[in-house]
Structures are given as structure tokens and as C-alpha cells.
C-alpha positions as CSV (number, residue, x, y, z in Angstrom):
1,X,11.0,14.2,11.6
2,X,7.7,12.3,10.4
3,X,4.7,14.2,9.7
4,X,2.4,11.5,11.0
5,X,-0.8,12.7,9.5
6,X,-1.2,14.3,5.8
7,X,-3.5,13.7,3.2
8,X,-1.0,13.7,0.6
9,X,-3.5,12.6,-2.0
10,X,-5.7,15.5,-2.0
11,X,-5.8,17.8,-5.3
12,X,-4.2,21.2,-3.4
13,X,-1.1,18.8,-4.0
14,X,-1.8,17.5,-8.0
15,X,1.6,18.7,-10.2
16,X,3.8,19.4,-7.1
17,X,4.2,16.3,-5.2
18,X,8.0,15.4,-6.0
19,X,8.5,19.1,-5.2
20,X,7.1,18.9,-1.6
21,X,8.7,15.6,-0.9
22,X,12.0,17.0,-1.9
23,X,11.5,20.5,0.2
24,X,10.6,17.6,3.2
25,X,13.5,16.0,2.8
26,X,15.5,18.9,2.8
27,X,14.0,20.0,6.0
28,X,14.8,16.8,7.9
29,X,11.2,15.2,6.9
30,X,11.8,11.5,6.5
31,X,8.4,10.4,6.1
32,X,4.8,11.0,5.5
33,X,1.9,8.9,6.5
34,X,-1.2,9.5,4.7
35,X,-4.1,8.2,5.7
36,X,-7.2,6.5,4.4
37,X,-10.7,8.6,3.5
38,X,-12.3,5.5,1.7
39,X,-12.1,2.3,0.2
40,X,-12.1,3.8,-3.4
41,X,-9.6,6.3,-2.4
42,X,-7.1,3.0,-1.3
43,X,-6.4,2.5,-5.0
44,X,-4.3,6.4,-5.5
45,X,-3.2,5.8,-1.8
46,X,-1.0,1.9,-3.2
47,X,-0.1,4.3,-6.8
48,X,1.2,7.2,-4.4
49,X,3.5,4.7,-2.6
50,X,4.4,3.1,-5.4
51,X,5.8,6.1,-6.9
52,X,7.2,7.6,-3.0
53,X,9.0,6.1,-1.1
54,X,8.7,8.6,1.6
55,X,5.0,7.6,1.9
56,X,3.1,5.6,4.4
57,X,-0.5,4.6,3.8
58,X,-3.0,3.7,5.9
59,X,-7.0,2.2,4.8
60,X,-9.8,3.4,6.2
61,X,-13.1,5.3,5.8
62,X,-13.5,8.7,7.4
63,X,-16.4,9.5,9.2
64,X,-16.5,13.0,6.5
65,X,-17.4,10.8,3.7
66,X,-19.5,7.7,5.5
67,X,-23.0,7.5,3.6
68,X,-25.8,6.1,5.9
69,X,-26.0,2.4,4.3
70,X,-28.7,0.1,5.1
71,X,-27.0,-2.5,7.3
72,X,-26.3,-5.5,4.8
73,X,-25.0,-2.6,2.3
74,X,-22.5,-1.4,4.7
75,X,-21.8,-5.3,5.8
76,X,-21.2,-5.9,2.1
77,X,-18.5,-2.7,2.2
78,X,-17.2,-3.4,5.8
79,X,-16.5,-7.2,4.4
80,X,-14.5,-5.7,1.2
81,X,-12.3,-3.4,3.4
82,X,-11.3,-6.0,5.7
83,X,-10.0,-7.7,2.3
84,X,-8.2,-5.4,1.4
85,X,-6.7,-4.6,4.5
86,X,-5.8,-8.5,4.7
87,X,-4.1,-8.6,0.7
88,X,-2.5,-5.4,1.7
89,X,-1.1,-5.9,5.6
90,X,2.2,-5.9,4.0
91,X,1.7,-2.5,2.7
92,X,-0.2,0.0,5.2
93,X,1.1,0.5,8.5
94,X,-2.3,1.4,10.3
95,X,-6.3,1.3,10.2
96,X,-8.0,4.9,9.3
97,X,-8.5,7.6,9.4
98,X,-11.4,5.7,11.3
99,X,-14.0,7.3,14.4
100,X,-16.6,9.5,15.7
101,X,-17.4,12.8,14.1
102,X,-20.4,14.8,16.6
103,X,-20.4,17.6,14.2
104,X,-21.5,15.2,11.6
105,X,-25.3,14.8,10.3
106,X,-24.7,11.0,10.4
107,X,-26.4,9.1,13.4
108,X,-24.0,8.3,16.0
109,X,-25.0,4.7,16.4
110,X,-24.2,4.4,12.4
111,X,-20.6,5.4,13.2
112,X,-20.0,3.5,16.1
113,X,-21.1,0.8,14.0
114,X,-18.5,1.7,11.4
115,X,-15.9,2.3,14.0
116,X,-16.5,-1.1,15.8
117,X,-15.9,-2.6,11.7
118,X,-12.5,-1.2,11.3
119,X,-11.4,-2.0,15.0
120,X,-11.8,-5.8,14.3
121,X,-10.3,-5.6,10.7
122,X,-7.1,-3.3,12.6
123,X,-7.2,-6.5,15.6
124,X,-7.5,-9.1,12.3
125,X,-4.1,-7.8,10.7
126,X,-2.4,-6.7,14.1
127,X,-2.3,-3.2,13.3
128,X,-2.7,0.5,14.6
129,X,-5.7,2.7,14.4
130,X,-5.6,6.2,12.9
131,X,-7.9,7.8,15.0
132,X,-10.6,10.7,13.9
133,X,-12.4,12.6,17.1
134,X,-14.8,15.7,17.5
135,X,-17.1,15.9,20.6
136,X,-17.0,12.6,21.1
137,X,-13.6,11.4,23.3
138,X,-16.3,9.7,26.1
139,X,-17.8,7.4,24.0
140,X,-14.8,6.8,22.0
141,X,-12.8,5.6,25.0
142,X,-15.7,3.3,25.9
143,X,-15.2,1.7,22.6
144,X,-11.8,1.2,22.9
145,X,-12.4,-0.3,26.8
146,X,-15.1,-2.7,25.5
147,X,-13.4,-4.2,22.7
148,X,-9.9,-4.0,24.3
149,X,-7.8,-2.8,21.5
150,X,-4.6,-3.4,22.3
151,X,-3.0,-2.3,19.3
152,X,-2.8,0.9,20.2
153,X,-2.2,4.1,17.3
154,X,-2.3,7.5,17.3
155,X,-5.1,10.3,18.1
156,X,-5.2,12.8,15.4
157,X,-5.2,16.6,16.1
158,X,-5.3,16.1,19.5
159,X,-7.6,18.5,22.0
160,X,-8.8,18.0,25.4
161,X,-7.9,18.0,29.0
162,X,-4.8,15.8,30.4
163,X,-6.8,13.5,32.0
164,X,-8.5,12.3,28.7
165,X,-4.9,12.5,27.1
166,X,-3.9,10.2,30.1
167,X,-6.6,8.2,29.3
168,X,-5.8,7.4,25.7
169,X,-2.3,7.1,26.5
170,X,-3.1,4.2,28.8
171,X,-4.7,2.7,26.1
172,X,-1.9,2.4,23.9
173,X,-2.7,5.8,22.1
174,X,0.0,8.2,21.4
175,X,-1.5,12.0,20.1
176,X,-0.8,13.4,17.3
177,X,0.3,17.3,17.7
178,X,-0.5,20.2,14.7
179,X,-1.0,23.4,14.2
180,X,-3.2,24.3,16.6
181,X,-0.6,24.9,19.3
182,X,0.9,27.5,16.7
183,X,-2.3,29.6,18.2
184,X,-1.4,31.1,21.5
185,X,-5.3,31.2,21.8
186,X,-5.4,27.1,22.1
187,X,-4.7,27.5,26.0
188,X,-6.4,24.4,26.9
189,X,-4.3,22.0,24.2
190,X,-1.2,24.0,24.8
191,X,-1.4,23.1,28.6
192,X,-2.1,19.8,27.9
193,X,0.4,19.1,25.4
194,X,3.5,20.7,27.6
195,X,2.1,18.6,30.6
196,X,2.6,15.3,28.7
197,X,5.6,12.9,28.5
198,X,7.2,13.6,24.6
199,X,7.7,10.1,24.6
200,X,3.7,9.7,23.9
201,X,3.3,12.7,21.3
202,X,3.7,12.4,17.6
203,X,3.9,15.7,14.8
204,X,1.4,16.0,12.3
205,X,0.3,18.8,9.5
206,X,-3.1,17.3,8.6
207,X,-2.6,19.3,5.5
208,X,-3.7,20.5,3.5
209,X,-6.0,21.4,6.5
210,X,-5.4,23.0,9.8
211,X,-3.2,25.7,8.9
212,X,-0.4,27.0,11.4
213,X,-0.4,30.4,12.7
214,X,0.6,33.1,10.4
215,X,-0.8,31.2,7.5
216,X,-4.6,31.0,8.2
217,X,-6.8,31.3,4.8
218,X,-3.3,29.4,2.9
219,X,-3.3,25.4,1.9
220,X,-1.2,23.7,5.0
221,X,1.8,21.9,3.6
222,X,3.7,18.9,5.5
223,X,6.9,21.4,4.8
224,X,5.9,23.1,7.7
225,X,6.2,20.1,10.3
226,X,9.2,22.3,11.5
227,X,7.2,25.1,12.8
228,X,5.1,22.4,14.5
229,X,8.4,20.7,16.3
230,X,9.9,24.0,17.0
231,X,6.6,25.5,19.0
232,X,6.4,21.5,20.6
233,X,10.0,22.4,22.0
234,X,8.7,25.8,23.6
235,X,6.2,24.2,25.0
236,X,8.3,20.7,26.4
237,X,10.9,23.4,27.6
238,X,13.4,21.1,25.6
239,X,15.9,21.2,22.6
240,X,14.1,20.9,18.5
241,X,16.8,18.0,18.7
242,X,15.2,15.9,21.1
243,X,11.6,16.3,19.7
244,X,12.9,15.6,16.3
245,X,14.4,12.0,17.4
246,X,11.7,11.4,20.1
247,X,8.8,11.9,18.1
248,X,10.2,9.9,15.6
249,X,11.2,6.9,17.5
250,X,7.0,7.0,19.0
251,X,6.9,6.8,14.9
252,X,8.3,3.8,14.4
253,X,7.2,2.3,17.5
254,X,4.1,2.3,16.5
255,X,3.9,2.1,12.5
256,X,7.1,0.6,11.4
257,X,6.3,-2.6,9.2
């Protein structure tokens, strides 16, 4: 298994980080990618693989911790990450944690802006977006459409109807699936996520966020990717076995170096 969204680099996980990654391992976790929150943050991201093995990294600026910049500002920083993300093609595997955030008090057209940015650098150095999405899957598609990314990626914490699903999976996308289908109260994702091909689904924790069922008000921990895959099987009406080596073969079809 891969958990293919975990923000590994967060402090709930300072003084315990070989722990986790040998728990994963003994759960049949091969790999973790962990995606990028900002340019600064890219420095512990290259130390963290450095030191794991087990880790993939991807750069990127989250729409959580964008600052409103005046335009040449945020030229200035949008010039330095595609920089980066040129010296270091060799080393990440994706573009993001990168998109639209509604919930956010940051003007949409500031974002888009932002979003637009990092799909030219991910086009630049041929490589998959992370994707980030909150009341905003219309106008993120439209994105996509106009500036015909076909680089395709993956669509963290996936929720919404089948048809948008369908959409994204036309465009390359596969979705990531977490603990929100642990929650029998999730109907809508639920029915969504049995309905699709496994072929197009990928696991994720998102820890330490988005705890699973049964552990609401507890740090989430990539250990439990298992709980994830097991409730993914219920729901596909199919073996753990065949998730396990499906979603991992989506993996590394999309973020394999």
C-alpha cells in the first residue's frame, strides 16, 4: 500500500518519525508522499527524504498558507518555485498541494492566479498535480480544460457526485480516498467512491488531519491506511488484496520517477 497524501513533516510527528515509518512498513505501507505547503517548507521536505527512503515529496504552495501578494511580489515567488521545481525534477514526483480553497478569506481570482503558476511550472518539468479543492470543483475543472493539462495527478480527499469524479477522471485525475468513507454518514462520497472503477482511486491519510472513524478528536497517523483500504474493499465489494495492489499500481502510474 501507498498512503498517497500525508504531511509527514508536520510537528504532531517530531521524535517519532522512524517509529511510524517502521509500524508502516510493518503493515504493508511501502511509501508515503508528502506534499508541499510552501516554498520555505521545500527545504525539511529534501532533509526528510534524505533521511527516508520511504518518502516522496512533492513542491507546492497550499492555498491554507497563500498571503495576498501584490502581483510582481508573487511573480518574484512564482519565478523562484518554478526553480526549484526545475533543480529539483529529479527529486519530487508531483506539483502541490496546489488549488482552490472557497472557505478561504483569499480572493478567488488571487488563487486562480496562483493555481494557473504551478500548472505551467507542473507542464515545465512534465509532472503531476497534487490537487487541493473545497467548493470549488466547477471552476477548477475549467482550469484544467483551458490550459489542457495533460499531466494528469491526483485529487485529494475526494467529495462530490460521480459525474464530477468522471469528470476529473477524464482529465487524467485519479482521487485520492481517506477517512471520510470510515463515516457511514458520508453517503454522498461513499456512493460515489463504490460506483467508480478502483483502477482510478488512490489511499490517502492526510494526516495528521482528517481522522478515521472511531478516532475523531486523535492526530491521524499514515499507520492507519489499512482501515482506509479495508472500508474501500466494502465498499468495491472486492478482496483488501486487490485494492492493496490496484491502488498501488494507480501509484506508480502516476508518480513513479
Amino acid at each position: 500500500m501507498i498512503d498517497s497524501h500525508c504531511h509527514f513533516d508536520l510537528p504532531e510527528f517530531d521524535g517519532k518519525r522512524s517509529q511510524v515509518l517502521a509500524n508502516c512498513s510493518a503493515e504493508g505501507i511501502e511509501k508515503i508522499l508528502v506534499p508541499g505547503l510552501t516554498l520555505l517548507q521545500f527545504q525539511t521536505l529534501l532533509a526528510l527524504q534524505k533521511e527516508h527512503a520511504q518518502l516522496d515529496i512533492a513542491l507546492g504552495c497550499h492555498p491554507y498558507y497563500l498571503e495576498q501578494l501584490s502581483l510582481p511580489t508573487l511573480n518574484i515567488q512564482m519565478t523562484e518555485l518554478a526553480a526549484t521545481a526545475q533543480q529539483y525534477k529529479q527529486r519530487i514526483v508531483a506539483i502541490g498541494e496546489c488549488g482552490l480553497d472557497g472557505s478561504l478569506p483569499i480572493a478567488m481570482e488571487y488563487q486562480e492566479s496562483v493555481l494557473r503558476h504551478h500548472i505551467q511550472i507542473a507542464k515545465t518539468v512534465g509532472k503531476p498535480l497534487v490537487l487541493h479543492h473545497r467548493q470549488s470543483h466547477n471552476l477548477l475543472i475549467r482550469i484544467l480544460k483551458q490550459e489542457k493539462f495533460e499531466f494528469g495527478g491526483v485529487v485529494h480527499a475526494f467529495s462530490g457526485s460521480e459525474q464530477i469524479a468522471k469528470t476529473y477522471i477524464d482529465l487524467g485525475f485519479a482521487l485520492g480516498v481517506g477517512g471520510t468513507i470510515t463515516y457511514q454518514r458520508a453517503v454522498k462520497t461513499r456512493a460515489t467512491i463504490a460506483n467508480l472503477n478502483l483502477q482510478h482511486l488512490l489511499l490517502e491519510t492526510d494526516a495528521p488531519d482528517m481522522p478515521l472513524f472511531g478516532y475523531q478528536g486523535m492526530p491521524n497517523t499514515p499507520e492507519r491506511l489499512p482501515l482506509i483500504a479495508k472500508e474501500l474493499a466494502k465498499l468495491q465489494n472486492c478482496s483488501l488484496e486487490e485494492v492493496e495492489i490496484q491502488t498501488t499500481a494507480n501509484y506508480h502510474r502516476l508518480f513513479t520517477l
